[in-house]
Structures are given as structure tokens and as C-alpha cells.
N, C-alpha and C positions, 0 to 999 in steps of 0.2 A: 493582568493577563486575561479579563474577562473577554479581551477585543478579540481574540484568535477564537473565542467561542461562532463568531459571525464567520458563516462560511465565504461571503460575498467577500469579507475583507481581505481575508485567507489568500481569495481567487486574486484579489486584486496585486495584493503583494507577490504572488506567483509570476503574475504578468510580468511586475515591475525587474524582480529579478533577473527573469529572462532577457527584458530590454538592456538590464545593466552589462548582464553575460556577454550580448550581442554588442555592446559599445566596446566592454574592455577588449573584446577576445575578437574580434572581426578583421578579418583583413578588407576586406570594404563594405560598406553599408548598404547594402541590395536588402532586399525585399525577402529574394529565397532565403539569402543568409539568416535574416531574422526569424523564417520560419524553422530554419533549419536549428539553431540555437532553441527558440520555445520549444522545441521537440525534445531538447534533454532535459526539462525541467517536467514535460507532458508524459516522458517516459519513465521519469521515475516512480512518477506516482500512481501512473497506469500497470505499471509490473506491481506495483507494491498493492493497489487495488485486486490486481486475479490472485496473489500469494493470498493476501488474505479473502480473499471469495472460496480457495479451497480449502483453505483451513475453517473459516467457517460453517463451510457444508459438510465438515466432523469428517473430511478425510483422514488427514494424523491422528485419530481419536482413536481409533480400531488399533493403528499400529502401535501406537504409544497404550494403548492396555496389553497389547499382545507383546509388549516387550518387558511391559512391568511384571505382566505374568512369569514369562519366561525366567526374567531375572529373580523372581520370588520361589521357584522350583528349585535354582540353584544356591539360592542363600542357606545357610547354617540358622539362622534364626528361625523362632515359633513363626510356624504357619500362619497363626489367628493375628501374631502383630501384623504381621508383612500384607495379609489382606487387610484388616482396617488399615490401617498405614496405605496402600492404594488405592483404597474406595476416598480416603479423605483429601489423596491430591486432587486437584485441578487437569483436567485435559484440554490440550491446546485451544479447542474450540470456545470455554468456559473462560479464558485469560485474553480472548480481544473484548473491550467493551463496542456495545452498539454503536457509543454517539461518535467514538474515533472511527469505526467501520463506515458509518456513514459520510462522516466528511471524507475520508479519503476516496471514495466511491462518488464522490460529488466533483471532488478536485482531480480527479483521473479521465472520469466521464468528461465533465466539462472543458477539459483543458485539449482532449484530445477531439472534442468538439468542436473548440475552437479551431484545433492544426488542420482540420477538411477542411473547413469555411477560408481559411486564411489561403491554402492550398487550391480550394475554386476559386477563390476572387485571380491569384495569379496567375491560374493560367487560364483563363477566361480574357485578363486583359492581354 
């Protein structure tokens, strides 16, 4: 599995799917079609890149403390567990690693890079 570590192959394989998409799933083989198909493989991972862009700029972090909290008010158990026991979770921002936030930020960027470029070469000709 070390191959999926190279982002370029990643990207490659992205492409390839989309082509497959476009072959099984087309009703004719046009040009828009095939951008039209790259576009839901572009979008998935362009939505999945800005979810995690806000999670990472520790949006859910505030709410998900201020929920533990809340929840910690109303428990029956000691105080002093329920804060250690929340200081020792994880918040959301702390649970994506970097090098996944980056390739998906690389394969979202570039793919929908690629949908302008694809998108002016057609209607330019």
C-alpha cells in the first residue's frame, strides 16, 4: 500500500475512474459528457477537502468542548473525573492527520483544476 502514499498516482487513478464512469454510465461519448462525469469524482473530494478545511481551522472544537461541558454539568458522577476524562479526549481538529489533510487538499485542488482547464479547452473550440 505504500503506492497510494504518491499523490500523483492517487491523481492518476482518480482520472482513470472517472474515464471508466464515463464509459460504463454514458449515453454517448461527448466531450461535455466526460467532463460532466470527472465532475463527480472532482466533487467529491472538493466537498470532502472544505469539510475538512473547517474542521481543521478548530471550528467543531469550541462546540464539541461546550457540549462536553454541558454534558458534564448534568452527569451524576465526580466532577474532577468528568473534567480529566475531557481534557484527555481528542477534539475533532486533533483526529485528522496532516498528511491525509493534505492529499485530500491536493486531489480536490487539482482535480477541480483540471474541470476549468477541461471546461476552456471546450468551449474555446
Amino acid at each position: 500500500m505504500a503506492f497510494l502514499k504518491n499523490k500523483w498516482i492517487i491523481l492518476g487513478i482518480n482520472l482513470l475512474l472517472s474515464f471508466i464512469i464515463f464509459l460504463l454510465f454514458s449515453p454517448q461519448y461527448t466531450f461535455m459528457n466526460y467532463i460532466n462525469y470527472s465532475f463527480y469524482i472532482a466533487a467529491i473530494y472538493f466537498f470532502l477537502f472544505i469539510f475538512l478545511f473547517i474542521v481543521n481551522g478548530r471550528f467543531f472544537d469550541g462546540l464539541v468542548f461546550a457540549t462536553r461541558r454541558f454534558l458534564q454539568s448534568r452527569s451524576k458522577r465526580k466532577q474532577r473525573d468528568l473534567l480529566q476524562e475531557m481534557n484527555e479526549k481528542k477534539l475533532p481538529s486533533q483526529l485528522i492527520s496532516k498528511a491525509s489533510y493534505r492529499l485530500i487538499a491536493f486531489q480536490g485542488l487539482t482535480l477541480m483544476g483540471i474541470q476549468v482547464l477541461l471546461l476552456t479547452i471546450y468551449y474555446i473550440r
